[in-house]
C-alpha positions in Angstrom: 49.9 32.1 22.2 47.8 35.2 22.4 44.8 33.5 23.4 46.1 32.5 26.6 46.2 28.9 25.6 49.9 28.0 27.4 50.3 24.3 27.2 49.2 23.9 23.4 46.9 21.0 23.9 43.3 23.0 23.3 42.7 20.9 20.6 42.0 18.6 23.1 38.7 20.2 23.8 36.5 19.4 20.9 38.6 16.4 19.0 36.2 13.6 20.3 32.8 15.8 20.5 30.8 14.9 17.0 27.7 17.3 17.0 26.3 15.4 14.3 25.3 12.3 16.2 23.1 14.2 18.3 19.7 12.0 18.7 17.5 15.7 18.8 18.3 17.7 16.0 17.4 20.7 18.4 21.5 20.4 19.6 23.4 19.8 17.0 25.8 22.8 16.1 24.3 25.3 13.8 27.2 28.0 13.8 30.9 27.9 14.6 32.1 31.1 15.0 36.2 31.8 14.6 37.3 34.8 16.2 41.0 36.3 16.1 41.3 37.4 19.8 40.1 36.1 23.1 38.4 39.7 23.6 36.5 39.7 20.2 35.9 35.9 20.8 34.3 36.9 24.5 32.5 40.0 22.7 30.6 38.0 20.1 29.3 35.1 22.5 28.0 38.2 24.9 26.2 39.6 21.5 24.5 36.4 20.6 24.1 35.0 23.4 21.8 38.1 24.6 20.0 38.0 21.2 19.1 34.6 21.7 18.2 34.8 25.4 14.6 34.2 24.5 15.2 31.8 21.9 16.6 28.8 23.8 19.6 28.6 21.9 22.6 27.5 23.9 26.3 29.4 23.0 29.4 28.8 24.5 32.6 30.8 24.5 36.1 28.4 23.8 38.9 30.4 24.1 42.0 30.6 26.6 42.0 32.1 30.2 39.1 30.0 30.9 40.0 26.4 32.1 39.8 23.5 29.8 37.4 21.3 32.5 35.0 24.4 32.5 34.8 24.6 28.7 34.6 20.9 27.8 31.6 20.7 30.0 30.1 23.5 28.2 30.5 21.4 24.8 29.3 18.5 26.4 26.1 20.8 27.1 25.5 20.8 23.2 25.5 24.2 22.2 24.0 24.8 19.0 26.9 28.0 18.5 30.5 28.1 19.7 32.2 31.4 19.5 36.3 30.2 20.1 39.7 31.5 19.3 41.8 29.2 16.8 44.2 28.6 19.8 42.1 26.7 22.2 39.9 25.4 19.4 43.0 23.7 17.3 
């Protein structure tokens, strides 16, 4: 897989998270963001995520290379955009 994800569970990752039962409507997910490559995935989360520095908008970057633990707890933070790779995401 040329996202990095080797064991072919990533799907794992976002199966049981539903955004849309979110209680504050300030964190449910506004934007999922599909991105080819791990390095074009990475690119675009550094874009937004600097555009949105002042705007308290939370994004997270799902892609391969980057340990599954680490990147369900940054869905469990609620992000309101996720940038992944259809790899880890699937």
């Amino acid at each position: 897989d040329s996202d990095g994800d080797s064991d072919g569970n990533g799907g794992e990752l976002v199966e049981d998270l539903n955004f849309e039962e979110e209680d504050d409507e300030e964190h449910l997910l506004r934007a999922l963001i599909i991105a080819p490559t791990r390095e074009l995935a990475l690119q675009v989360h550094a874009h937004i995520k600097a555009a949105a520095v002042h705007s308290g908008i939370k994004v997270a970057a799902i892609v391969g290379g980057i340990s599954q633990q680490k990147q369900m707890r940054y869905l469990e933070a609620r992000p309101e955009v996720v940038v992944a790779t259809p790899g880890r995401l699937w």
